[in-house]
C-alpha positions in Angstrom: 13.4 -0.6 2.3 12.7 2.9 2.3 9.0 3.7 2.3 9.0 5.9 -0.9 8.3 5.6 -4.3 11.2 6.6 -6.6 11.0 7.4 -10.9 6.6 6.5 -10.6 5.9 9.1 -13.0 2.3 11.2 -13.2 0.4 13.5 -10.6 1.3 14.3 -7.1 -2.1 15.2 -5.1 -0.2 17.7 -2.6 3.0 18.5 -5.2 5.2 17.7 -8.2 8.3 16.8 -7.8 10.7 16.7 -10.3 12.4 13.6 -11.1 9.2 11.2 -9.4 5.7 12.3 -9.4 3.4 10.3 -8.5 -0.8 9.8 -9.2 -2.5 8.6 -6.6 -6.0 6.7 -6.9 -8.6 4.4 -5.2 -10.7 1.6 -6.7 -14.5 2.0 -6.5 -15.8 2.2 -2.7 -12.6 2.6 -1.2 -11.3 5.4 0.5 -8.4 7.8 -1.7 -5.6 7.7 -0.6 -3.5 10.8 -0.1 0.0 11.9 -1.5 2.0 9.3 0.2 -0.1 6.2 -0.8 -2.3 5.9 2.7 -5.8 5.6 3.4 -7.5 5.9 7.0 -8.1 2.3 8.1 -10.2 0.5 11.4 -8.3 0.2 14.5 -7.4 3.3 17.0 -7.6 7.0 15.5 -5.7 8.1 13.1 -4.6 4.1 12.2 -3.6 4.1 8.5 -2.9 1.7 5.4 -0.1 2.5 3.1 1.2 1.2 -0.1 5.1 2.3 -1.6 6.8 1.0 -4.4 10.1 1.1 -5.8 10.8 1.2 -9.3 11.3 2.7 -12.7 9.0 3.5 -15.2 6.8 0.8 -15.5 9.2 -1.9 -13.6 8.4 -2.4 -9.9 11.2 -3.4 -8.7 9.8 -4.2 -4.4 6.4 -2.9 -2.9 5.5 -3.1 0.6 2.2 -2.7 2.4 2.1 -0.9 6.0 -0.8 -1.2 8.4 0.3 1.9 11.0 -1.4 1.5 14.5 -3.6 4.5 15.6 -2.5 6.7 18.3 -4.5 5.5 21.8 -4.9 3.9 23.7 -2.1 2.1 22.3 -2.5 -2.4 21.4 -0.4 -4.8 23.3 0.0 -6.9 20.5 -0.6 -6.9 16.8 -1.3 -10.2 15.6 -2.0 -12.6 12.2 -1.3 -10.1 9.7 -2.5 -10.3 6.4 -1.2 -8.3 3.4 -2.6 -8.0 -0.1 -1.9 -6.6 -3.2 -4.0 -6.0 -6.3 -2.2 -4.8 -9.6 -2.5 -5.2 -13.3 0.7 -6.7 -15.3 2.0 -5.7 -18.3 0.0 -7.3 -21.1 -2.8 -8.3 -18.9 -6.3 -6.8 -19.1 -7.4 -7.9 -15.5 -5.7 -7.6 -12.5 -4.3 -10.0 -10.2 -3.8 -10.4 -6.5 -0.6 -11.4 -4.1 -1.5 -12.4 -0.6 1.5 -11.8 2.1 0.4 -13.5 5.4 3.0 -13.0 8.7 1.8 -15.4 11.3 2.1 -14.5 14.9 2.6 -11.0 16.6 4.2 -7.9 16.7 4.5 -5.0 20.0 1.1 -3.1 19.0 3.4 0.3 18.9 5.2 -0.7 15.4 3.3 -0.3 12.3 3.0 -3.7 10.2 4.3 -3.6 7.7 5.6 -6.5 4.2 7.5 -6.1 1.4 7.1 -7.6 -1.7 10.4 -8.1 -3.9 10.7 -7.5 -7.8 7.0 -7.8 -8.1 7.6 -7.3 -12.0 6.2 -5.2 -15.0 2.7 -3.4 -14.7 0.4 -2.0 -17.4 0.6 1.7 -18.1 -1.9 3.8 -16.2 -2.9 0.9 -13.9 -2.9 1.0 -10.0 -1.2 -0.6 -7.6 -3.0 -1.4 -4.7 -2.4 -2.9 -1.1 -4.7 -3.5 1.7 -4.3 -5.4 5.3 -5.8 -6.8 8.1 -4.9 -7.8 11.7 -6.1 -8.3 15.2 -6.2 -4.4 15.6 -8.6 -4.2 12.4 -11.1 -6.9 14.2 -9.4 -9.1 10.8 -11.5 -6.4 8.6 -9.9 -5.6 5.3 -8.6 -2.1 5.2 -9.6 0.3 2.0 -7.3 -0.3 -0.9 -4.5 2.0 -0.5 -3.3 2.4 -4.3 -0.6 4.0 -6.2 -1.3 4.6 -10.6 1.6 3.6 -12.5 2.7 5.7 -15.7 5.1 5.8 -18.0 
């Protein structure tokens, strides 16, 4: 899956773009995240957490969540990754959570990433969120990472 949102319609926090624009937000006490969907998580320096979706209009069709190792000195291993997602459904006035778990690990130099497929429908003007946690984030959750979708 490419790691891009397409047709998520609103504000872009660096630049419109045409066809897909994008608003991005954070949820009280977490971190915003910036034009792409990432926030600066625990681990090395410049470690991040990332959220994309794919979809149209108000239809996600997949999302993923991506934990990218910082830069040094680099992990040997990357292990028990956890993955969550908070979002608000179409209809719904609270929002709900999906919880992504990939036991075992990974080489430390790839980022960690999950996807979600055809998570469904979300509410107009709500946010997307993911957030992760791993060996290389002492199993601390990461600030949400989180994505508003429009109509």
């Amino acid at each position: 899956m490419s790691f891009r949102t397409a047709r998520v319609r609103g504000v872009a926090a660096a630049a419109a773009v045409a066809t897909a624009t994008l608003l991005v937000t954070a949820q009280a006490g977490d971190a915003l995240a910036d034009a792409n969907g990432c926030t600066s998580a625990p681990g090395y320096t410049g470690a991040l957490n990332c959220v994309g979706i794919l979809g149209s209009g108000l239809q996600v069709d997949s999302a993923q969540s991506r934990y990218q190792p910082g830069v040094s000195p680099w992990p040997q291993q990357l292990c028990n990754r956890v993955h969550l997602f908070q979002f608000r459904r179409y209809g719904y006035a609270t929002s709900d959570t999906k919880k992504l778990v990939a036991n075992g690990c990974i080489f430390g130099l790839l980022p960690d990433y999950l996807d979600w497929a055809n998570p469904g429908r979300m509410s107009d003007g709500s946010s997307f969120c993911a957030r992760s946690s791993n060996s290389q984030t002492g199993y601390t959750l990461t600030p949400y990472a989180c994505k508003t979708i429009t109509y």
